[in-house]
Structure formats: structure tokens, C-alpha cells
C-alpha positions in Angstrom: 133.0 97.6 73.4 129.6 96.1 72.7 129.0 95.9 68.8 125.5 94.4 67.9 126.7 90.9 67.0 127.5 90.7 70.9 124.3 92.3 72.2 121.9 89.9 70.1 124.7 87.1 71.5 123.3 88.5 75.0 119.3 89.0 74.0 119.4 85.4 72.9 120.8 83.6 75.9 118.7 86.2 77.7 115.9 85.0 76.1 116.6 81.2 76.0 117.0 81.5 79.9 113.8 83.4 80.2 112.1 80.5 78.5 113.5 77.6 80.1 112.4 79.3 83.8 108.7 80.0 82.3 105.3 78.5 83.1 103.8 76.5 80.3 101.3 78.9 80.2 103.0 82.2 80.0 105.3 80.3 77.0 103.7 81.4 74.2 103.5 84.8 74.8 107.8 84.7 75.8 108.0 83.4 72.6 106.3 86.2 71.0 108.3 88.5 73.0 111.9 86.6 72.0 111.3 86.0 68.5 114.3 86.7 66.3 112.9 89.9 64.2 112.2 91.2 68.1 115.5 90.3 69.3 117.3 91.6 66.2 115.3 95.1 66.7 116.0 95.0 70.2 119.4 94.9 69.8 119.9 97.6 67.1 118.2 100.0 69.3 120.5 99.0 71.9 124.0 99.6 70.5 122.5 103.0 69.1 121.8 103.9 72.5 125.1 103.2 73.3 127.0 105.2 70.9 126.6 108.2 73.0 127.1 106.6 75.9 130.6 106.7 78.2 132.5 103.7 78.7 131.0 102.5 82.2 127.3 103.1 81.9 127.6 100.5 78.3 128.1 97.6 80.6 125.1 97.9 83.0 122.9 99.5 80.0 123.4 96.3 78.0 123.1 94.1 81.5 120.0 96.1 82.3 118.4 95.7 78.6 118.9 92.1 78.5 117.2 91.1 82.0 114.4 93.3 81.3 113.0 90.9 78.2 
């Protein structure tokens, strides 16, 4: 089960990942996208959305969610 301590665990590496692969030019505006108060918010939405979800859609939700940063 996904709790949101392990989906903001997720956003993060998501996000640190997405910054290490980006263009110094497009860095500043990841970073604005993968702050912490974004990332946080991001991932409360999340595990709401997943509270009325079956067991085998949580995984690829929460796979989905945290490629698409």
C-alpha cells in the first residue's frame, strides 16, 4: 500500500532524476516545478486519489504520477 511518506519518497527521486537529465536551460523552471511545497502537494493529492482506488490500478497510478513531473 502506498502511504504518502512513500509517494513523496517516489516524487523526489522522480524529481532529482528529472533534474540531473535536464538542459541547463530548462533547470530553472524543473526546479520550480520540483520544489518541496510542489512535491509535498503533489503527493497528498496522490494517495487521496488512491484511496478509492483497487489494489492494481495504485501501482501504475503512482508509477504514472511520478514520470509525468
Amino acid at each position: 500500500m502506498y502511504d504518502y511518506s512513500c509517494v513523496l519518497g517516489l516524487l523526489r527521486a522522480s524529481a532529482v532524476d528529472l533534474q540531473r537529465h535536464a538542459l541547463s536551460s530548462e533547470k530553472e523552471r524543473i526546479a520550480r516545478m520540483t520544489s518541496e511545497r510542489t512535491l509535498r502537494n503533489r503527493a497528498i493529492a496522490i494517495t487521496h486519489r488512491l484511496q478509492g482506488m483497487a489494489e492494481p490500478q495504485r501501482h501504475q497510478y503512482v508509477a504514472e504520477a511520478a514520470r509525468r513531473l
